[in-house]
MARSETI-157577 format. One record per residue (C-alpha): residue number from 1; chain; x, y, z. Coordinates in nm, 4 decimals, always signed. Each point is the difference from the previous one (the first is absolute). Layout:
N
+-----+------+----------+----------+----------+
: pos : unit :       c1 :       c2 :       c3 :
+-----+------+----------+----------+----------+
: NUM :    A :        X :        Y :        Z :
...
+-----+------+----------+----------+----------+
REM end
This chain:
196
+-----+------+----------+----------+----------+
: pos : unit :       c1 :       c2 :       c3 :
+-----+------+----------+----------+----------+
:   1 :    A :  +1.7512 : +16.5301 :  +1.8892 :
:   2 :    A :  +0.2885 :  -0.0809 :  +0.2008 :
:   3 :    A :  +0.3749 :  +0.0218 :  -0.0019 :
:   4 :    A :  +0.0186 :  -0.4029 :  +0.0676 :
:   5 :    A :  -0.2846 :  -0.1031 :  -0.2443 :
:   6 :    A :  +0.1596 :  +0.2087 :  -0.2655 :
:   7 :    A :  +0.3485 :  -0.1481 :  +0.0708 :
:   8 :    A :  -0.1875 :  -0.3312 :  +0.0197 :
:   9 :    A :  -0.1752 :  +0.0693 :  -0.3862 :
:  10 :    A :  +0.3491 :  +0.1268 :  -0.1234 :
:  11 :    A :  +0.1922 :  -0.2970 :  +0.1338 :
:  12 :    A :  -0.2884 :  -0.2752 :  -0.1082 :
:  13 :    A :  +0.0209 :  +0.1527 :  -0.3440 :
:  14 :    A :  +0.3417 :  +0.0119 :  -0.0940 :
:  15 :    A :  -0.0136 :  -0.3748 :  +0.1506 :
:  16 :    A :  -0.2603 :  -0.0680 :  -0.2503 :
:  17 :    A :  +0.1781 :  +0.1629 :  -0.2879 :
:  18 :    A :  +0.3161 :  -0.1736 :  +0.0805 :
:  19 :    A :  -0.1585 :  -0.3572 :  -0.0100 :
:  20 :    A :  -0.1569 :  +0.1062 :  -0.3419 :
:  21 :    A :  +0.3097 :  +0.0546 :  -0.1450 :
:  22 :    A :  +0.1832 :  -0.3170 :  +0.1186 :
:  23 :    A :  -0.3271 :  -0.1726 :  -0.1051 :
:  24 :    A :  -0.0270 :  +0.1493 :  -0.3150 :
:  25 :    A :  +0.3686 :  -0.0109 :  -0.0856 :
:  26 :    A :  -0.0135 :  -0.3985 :  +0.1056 :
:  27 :    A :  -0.2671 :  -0.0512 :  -0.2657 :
:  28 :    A :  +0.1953 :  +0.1917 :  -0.2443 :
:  29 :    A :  +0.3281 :  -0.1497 :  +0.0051 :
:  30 :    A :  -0.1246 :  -0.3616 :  +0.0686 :
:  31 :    A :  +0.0475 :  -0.0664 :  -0.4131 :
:  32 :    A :  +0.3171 :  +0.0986 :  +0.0034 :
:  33 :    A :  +0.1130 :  -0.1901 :  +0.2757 :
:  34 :    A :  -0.1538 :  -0.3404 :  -0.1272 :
:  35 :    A :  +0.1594 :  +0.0819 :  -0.3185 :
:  36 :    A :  +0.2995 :  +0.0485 :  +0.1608 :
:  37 :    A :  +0.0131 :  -0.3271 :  +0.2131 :
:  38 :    A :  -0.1014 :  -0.2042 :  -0.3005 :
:  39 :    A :  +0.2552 :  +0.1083 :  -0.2525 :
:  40 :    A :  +0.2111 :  -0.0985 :  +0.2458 :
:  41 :    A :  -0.1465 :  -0.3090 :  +0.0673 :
:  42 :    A :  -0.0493 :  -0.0731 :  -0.3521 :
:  43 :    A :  +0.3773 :  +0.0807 :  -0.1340 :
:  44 :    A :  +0.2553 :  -0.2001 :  +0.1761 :
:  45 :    A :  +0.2789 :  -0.0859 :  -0.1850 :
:  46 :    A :  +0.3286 :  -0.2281 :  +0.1017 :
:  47 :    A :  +0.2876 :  -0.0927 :  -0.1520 :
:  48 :    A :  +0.1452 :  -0.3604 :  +0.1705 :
:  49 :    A :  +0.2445 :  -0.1831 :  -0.0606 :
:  50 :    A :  +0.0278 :  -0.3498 :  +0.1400 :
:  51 :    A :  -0.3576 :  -0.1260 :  +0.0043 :
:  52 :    A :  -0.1623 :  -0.2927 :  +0.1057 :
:  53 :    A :  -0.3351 :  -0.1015 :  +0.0372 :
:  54 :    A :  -0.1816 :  -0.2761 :  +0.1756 :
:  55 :    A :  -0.3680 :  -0.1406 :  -0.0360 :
:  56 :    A :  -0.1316 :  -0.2340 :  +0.2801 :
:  57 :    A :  -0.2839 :  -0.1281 :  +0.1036 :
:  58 :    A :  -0.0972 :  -0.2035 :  +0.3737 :
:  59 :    A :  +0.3861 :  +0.0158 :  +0.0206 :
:  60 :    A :  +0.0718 :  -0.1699 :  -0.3659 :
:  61 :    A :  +0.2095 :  +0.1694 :  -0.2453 :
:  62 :    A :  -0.1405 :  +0.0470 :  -0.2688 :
:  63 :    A :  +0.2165 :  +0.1795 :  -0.2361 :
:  64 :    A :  +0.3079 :  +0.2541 :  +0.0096 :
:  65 :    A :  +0.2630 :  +0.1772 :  -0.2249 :
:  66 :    A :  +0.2734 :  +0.2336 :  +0.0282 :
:  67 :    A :  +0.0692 :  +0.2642 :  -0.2173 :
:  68 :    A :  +0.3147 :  +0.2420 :  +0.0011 :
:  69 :    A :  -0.1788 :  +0.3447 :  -0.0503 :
:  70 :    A :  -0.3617 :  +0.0838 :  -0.0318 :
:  71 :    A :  -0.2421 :  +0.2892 :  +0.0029 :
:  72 :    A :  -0.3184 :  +0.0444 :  +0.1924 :
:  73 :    A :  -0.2718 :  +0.2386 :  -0.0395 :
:  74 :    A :  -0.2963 :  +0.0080 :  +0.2219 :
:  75 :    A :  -0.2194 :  +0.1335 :  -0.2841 :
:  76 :    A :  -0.0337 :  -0.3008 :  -0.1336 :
:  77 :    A :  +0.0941 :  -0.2309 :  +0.2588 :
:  78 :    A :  +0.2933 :  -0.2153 :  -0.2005 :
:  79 :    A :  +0.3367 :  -0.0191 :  +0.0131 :
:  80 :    A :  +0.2445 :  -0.0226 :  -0.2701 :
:  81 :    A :  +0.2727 :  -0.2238 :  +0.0109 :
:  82 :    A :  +0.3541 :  -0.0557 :  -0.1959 :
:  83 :    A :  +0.1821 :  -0.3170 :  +0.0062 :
:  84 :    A :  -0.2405 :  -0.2193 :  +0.1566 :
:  85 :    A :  +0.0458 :  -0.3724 :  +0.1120 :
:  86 :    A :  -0.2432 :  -0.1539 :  +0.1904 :
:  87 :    A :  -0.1935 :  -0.3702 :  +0.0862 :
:  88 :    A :  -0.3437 :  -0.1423 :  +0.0753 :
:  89 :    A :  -0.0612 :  -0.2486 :  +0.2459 :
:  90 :    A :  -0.2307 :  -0.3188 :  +0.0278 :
:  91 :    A :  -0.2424 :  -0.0807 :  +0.2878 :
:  92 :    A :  +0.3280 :  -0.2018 :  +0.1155 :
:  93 :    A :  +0.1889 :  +0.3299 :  +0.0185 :
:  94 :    A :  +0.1819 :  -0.1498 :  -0.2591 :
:  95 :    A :  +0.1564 :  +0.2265 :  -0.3004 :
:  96 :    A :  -0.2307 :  -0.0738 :  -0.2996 :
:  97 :    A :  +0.1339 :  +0.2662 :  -0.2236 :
:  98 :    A :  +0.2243 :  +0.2217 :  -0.0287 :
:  99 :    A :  +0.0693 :  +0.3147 :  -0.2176 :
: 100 :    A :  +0.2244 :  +0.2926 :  -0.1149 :
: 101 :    A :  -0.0690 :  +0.2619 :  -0.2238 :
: 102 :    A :  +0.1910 :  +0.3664 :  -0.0587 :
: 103 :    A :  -0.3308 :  +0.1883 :  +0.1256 :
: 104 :    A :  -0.3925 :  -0.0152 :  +0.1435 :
: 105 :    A :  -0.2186 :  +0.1646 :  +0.1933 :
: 106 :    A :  -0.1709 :  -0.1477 :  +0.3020 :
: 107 :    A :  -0.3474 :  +0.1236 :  +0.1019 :
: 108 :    A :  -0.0795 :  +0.0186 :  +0.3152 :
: 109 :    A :  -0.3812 :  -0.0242 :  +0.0593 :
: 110 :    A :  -0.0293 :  -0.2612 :  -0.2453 :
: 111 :    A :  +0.3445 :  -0.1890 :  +0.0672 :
: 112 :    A :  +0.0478 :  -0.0221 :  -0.3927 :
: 113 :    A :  +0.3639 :  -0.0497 :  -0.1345 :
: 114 :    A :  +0.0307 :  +0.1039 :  -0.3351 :
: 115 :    A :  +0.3854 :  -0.0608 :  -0.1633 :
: 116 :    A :  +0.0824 :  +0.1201 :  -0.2999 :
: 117 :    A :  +0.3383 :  -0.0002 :  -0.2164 :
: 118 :    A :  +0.2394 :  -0.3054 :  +0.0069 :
: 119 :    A :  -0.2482 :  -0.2206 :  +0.2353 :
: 120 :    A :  +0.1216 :  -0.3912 :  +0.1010 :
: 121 :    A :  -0.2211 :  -0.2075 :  +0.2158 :
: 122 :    A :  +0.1244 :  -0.3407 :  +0.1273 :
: 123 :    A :  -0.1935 :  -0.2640 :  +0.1064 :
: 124 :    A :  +0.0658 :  -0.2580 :  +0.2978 :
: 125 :    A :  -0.0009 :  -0.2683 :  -0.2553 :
: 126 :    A :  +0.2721 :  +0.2488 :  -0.2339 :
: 127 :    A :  -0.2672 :  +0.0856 :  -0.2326 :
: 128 :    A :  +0.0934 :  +0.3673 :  -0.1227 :
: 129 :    A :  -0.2357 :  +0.2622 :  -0.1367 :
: 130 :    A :  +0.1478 :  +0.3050 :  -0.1760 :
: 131 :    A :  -0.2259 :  +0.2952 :  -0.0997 :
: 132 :    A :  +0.0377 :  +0.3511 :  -0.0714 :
: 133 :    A :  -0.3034 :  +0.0553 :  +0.2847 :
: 134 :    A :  -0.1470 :  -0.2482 :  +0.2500 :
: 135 :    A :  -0.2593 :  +0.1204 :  +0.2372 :
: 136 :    A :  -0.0148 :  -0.2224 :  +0.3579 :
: 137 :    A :  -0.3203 :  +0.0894 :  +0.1941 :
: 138 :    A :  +0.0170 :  -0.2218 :  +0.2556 :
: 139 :    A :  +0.0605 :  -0.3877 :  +0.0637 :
: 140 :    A :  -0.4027 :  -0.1476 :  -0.0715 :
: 141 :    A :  +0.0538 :  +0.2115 :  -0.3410 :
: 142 :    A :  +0.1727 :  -0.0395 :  -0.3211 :
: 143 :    A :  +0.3330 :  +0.1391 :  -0.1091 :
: 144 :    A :  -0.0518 :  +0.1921 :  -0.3422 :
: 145 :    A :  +0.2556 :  -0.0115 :  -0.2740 :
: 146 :    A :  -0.0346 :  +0.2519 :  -0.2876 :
: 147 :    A :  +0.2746 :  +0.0834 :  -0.2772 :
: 148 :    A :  +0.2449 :  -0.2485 :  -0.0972 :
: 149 :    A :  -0.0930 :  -0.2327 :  +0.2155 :
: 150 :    A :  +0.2374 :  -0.3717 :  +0.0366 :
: 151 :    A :  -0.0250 :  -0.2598 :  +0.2247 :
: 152 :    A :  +0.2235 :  -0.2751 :  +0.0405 :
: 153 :    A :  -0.1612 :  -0.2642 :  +0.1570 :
: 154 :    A :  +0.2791 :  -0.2829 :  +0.1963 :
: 155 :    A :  -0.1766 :  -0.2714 :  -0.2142 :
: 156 :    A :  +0.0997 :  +0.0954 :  -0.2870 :
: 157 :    A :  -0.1912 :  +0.2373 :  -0.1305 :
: 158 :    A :  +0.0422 :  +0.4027 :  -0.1210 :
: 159 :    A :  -0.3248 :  +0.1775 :  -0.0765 :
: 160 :    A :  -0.0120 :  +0.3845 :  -0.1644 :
: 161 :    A :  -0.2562 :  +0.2039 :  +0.0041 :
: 162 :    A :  -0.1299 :  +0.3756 :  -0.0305 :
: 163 :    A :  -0.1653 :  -0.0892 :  +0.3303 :
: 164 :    A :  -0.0692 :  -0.2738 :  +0.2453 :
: 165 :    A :  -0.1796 :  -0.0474 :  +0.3242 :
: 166 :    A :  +0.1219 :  -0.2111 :  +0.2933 :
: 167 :    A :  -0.0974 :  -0.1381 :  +0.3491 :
: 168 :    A :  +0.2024 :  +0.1443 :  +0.2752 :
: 169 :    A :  +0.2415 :  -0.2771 :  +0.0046 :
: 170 :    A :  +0.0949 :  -0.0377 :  -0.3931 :
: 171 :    A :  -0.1046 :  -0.3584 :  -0.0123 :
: 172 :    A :  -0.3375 :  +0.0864 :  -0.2277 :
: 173 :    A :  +0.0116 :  +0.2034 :  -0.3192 :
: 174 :    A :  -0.2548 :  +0.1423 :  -0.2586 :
: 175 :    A :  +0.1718 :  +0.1767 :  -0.3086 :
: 176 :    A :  -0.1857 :  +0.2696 :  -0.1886 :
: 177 :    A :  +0.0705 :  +0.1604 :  -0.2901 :
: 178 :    A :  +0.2781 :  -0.0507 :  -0.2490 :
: 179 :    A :  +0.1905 :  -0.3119 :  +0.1157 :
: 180 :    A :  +0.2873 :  -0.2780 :  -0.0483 :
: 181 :    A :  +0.0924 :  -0.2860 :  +0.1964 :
: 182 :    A :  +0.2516 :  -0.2905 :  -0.0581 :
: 183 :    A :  +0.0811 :  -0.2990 :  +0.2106 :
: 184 :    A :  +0.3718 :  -0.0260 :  +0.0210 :
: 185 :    A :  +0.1938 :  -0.3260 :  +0.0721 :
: 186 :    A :  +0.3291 :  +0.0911 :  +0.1611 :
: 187 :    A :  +0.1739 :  +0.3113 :  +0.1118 :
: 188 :    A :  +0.1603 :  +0.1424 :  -0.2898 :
: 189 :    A :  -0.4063 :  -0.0523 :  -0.1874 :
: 190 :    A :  -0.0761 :  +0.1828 :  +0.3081 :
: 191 :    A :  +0.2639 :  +0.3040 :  -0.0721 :
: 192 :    A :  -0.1569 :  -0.0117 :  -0.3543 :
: 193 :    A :  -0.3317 :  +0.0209 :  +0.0420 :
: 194 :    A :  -0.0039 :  +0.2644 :  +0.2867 :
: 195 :    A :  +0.1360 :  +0.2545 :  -0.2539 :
: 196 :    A :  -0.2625 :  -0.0224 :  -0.2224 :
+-----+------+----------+----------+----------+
REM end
């Protein structure tokens, strides 16, 4: 055998044996670093302060809020929010409700707003809603009330319950559980009543 063909042998195998280790070393350390790149993916977390949020849709808005501080993980996709205020528009673009509460959290695949604590909702026609959680999940779907729920109604009417459901622009009701409602002829009735 000759010189060159042995060089040739020596050269073509430590070629080979190289590419089996980076081959080999590849295929070992790909868990790792798809473990790696997910966790890190999968763990984001933000302090903000100052948020606001906008849904639209073919250039209507649908809904947006404000909230002074928040927290958003990526885990879970869902932000949670302190000191929130916030409205709901009509197909008119029109404010249909609007809302405050001291904190939520906001999902965002699934566009839910969930408010819990010291919650106020005010209608366009100054109906009000207070609840100690209300749940908006989009405009063609009902607001849920549960715990403590009271609604003053502008004609003259305050309803209690444990929990209600209403349409997206507080003008239809359905009560459910414990309740109390009384019709109220003046202002100071009004005053009242809603402290029942």
């Amino acid at each position: 055998m000759s010189k060159k063909r042995l060089l040739k042998i020596v050269f073509l195998s430590v070629v080979l044996l190289i590419l089996w280790g980076v081959i080999w070393s590849w295929f070992v350390t790909r868990t790792v670093r798809k473990n790696n790149s997910d966790s890190s993916m999968k763990n984001q977390h933000a302090v903000v302060k100052n948020i606001i949020v906008t849904e639209t849709k073919e250039e209507k808005k649908y809904w947006e809020f404000y909230a002074k501080s928040g927290e958003y993980t990526s885990e879970n996709n869902s932000v949670k929010l302190n000191d929130v205020i916030g409205n709901f528009y009509d197909k008119n673009d029109e404010v249909s409700v609007s809302f405050k509460s001291d904190k939520g959290t906001y999902d965002e695949k699934s566009k839910k707003v969930v408010l819990n604590g010291d919650n106020l909702f005010v209608g366009k026609d100054g109906s009000e809603l207070y609840a100690d959680e209300l749940i908006w999940q989009g405009e063609d779907k009902d607001i849920l009330a549960n715990g403590n729920v009271q609604f003053i109604h502008k004609d003259k009417l305050v309803t209690k319950a444990d929990k209600a459901v209403f349409n997206s622009t507080l003008t239809n009701f359905r009560v459910i559980g414990k309740t109390k409602t009384k019709i109220y002829s003046d202002e100071n009735d009004k005053k009242k009543y809603a402290q029942l």
